[in-house]
N, C-alpha and C positions, 0 to 999 in steps of 0.2 A: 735855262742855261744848258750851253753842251759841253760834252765833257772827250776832251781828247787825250788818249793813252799817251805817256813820254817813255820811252824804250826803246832799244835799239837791237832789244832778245827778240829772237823768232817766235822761241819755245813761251814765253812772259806772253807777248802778244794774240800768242794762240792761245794761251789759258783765260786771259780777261777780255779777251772779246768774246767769249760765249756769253757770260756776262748780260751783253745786249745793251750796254749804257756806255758805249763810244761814239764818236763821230767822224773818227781818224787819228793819226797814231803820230808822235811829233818825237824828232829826235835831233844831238848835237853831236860836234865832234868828239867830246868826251866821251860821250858815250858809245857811239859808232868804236871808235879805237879801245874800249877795253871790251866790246864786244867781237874784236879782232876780225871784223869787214871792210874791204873799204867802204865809203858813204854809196853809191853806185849801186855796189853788188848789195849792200844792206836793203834802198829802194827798190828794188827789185824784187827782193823775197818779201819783202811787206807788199808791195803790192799782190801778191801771190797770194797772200793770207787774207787781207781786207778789203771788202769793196771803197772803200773809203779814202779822204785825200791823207797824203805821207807829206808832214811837214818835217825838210830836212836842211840844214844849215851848212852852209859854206862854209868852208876852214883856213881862206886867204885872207889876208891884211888890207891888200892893196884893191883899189876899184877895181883895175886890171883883173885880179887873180878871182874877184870875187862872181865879176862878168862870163868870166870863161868858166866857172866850178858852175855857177846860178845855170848857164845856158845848158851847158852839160847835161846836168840834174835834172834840168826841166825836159830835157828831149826825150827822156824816158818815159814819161807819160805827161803829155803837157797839162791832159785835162785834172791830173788826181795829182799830182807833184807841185806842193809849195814850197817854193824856197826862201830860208831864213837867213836872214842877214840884219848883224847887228847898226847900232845909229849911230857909229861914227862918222865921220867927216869923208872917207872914203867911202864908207856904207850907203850915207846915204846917193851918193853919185852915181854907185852899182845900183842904189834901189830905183834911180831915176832912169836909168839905162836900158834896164831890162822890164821894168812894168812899160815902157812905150814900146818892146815888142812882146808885149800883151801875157808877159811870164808873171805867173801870179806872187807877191810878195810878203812874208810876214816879218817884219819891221821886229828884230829880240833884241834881247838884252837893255828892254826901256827901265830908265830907274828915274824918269821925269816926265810932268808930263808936257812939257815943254819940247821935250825930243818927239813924242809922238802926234807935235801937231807939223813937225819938219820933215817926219816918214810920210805922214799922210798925205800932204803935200807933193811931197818925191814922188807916190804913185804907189804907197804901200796898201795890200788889199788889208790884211791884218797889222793887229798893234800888242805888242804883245810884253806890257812890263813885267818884271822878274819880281812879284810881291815878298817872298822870302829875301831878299838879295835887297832888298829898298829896305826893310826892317837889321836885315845884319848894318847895315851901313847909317844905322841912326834915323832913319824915314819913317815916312806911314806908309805902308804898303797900300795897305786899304784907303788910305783919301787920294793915293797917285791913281789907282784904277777909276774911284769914284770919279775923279778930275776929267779923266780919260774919256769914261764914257759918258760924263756933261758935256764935255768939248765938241763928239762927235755929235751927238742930236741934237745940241744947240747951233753948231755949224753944218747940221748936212754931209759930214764928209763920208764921202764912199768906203768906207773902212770900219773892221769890226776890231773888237776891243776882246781879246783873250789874254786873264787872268793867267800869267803863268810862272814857273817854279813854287806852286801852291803843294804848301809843304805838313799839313796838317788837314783835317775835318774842320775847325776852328776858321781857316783861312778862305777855307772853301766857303761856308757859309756868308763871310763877308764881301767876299767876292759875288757871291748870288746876292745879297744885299741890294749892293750898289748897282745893279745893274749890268755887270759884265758878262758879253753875247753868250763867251765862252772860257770855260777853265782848262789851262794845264797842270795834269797829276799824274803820278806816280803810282806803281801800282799798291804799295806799301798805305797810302790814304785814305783806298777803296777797301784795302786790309782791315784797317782799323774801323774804319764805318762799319763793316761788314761786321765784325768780333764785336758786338756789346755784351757785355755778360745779359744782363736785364734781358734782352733780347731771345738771348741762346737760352736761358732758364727758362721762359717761356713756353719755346718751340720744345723742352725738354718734356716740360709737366705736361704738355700737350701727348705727347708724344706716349710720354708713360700712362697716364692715364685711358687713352685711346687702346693700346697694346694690353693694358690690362683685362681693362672689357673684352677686348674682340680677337686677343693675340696679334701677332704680325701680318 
């Protein structure tokens, strides 16, 4: 499984990609806007920071608004910029629009997996359901991905399946489970992995014991 940072901070993004366990870094309007950038000028300095692809979502309604933000977006680096767009009914129109002029697509905010065999279809390169977001709403997160990624390698479809608003260590594990190509996380999940006590008591008595013998 790879693992893609969700953030839309400069400063966040330069701290966990030293790290060395990313693959590129995914962000929404929410977060873009209380990180007080436009979406554009945010793409821009993430690409600056990471060699890696910036998945970044569009903030129109309408297929219309969502074609002209997607094209935008994508002109900025066509090779490393993917653009997100949610499966609705207008979504998916934008998503049909612009993967035929060869803009690469991540199909968000799936909370079926029904929607993601209509993205894939549409010409989305990624699929990307919201597992926390499927579980607030009474779902199974975990059998909507599982479904996910039976659908694609039992059909062949040109589309990869990322695990995302993975909200927990717990979620993440189950999303590795089933198969999902890739996960999106927060940096707060890599936090928590990273903090076991068990762990840090370890690295302690290591630590003091070694220093004893030999000093610092």
């Amino acid at each position: 499984m790879k693992l893609i940072l969700i953030s839309a901070d400069p400063k966040e993004i330069r701290e966990f990609y030293k790290l060395g366990i990313f693959v590129g870094v995914a962000s929404n309007p929410s977060l873009v806007a209380a990180a007080g950038a436009r979406s554009e000028d945010m793409v821009r300095e993430v690409l600056a920071i990471v060699p890696d692809p910036v998945f970044i979502q569009v903030s129109g309604l309408t297929s219309e608004d969502m074609v002209r933000e997607g094209r935008m977006l994508a002109s900025i680096d066509p090779a490393r910029v993917v653009v997100k767009i949610p499966v609705t009914i207008p979504g998916l129109e934008a998503i049909h629009t612009l993967a035929a002029e060869n803009v690469r697509i991540t199909a968000t905010a799936i909370c079926a997996a029904n929607e993601a065999l209509l993205a894939a279809r549409a010409g989305a390169t990624f699929l990307a359901p919201y597992m926390a977001r499927i579980y607030d709403i009474g779902g199974d997160g975990c059998q909507v991905v599982a479904d996910m990624v039976e659908l694609v390698e039992q059909h062949a479809l040109p589309s990869h399946v990322i695990a995302a608003s993975v909200r927990t260590p717990e979620e993440l594990m189950l999303a590795w489970k089933v198969g999902a190509e890739y996960a999106a996380i927060q940096s707060n999940v890599i936090a928590k992995i990273g903090s076991n006590p068990a762990v840090e008591a370890s690295a302690e008595k290591f630590h003091a014991d070694y220093t004893q013998a030999f000093g610092n």
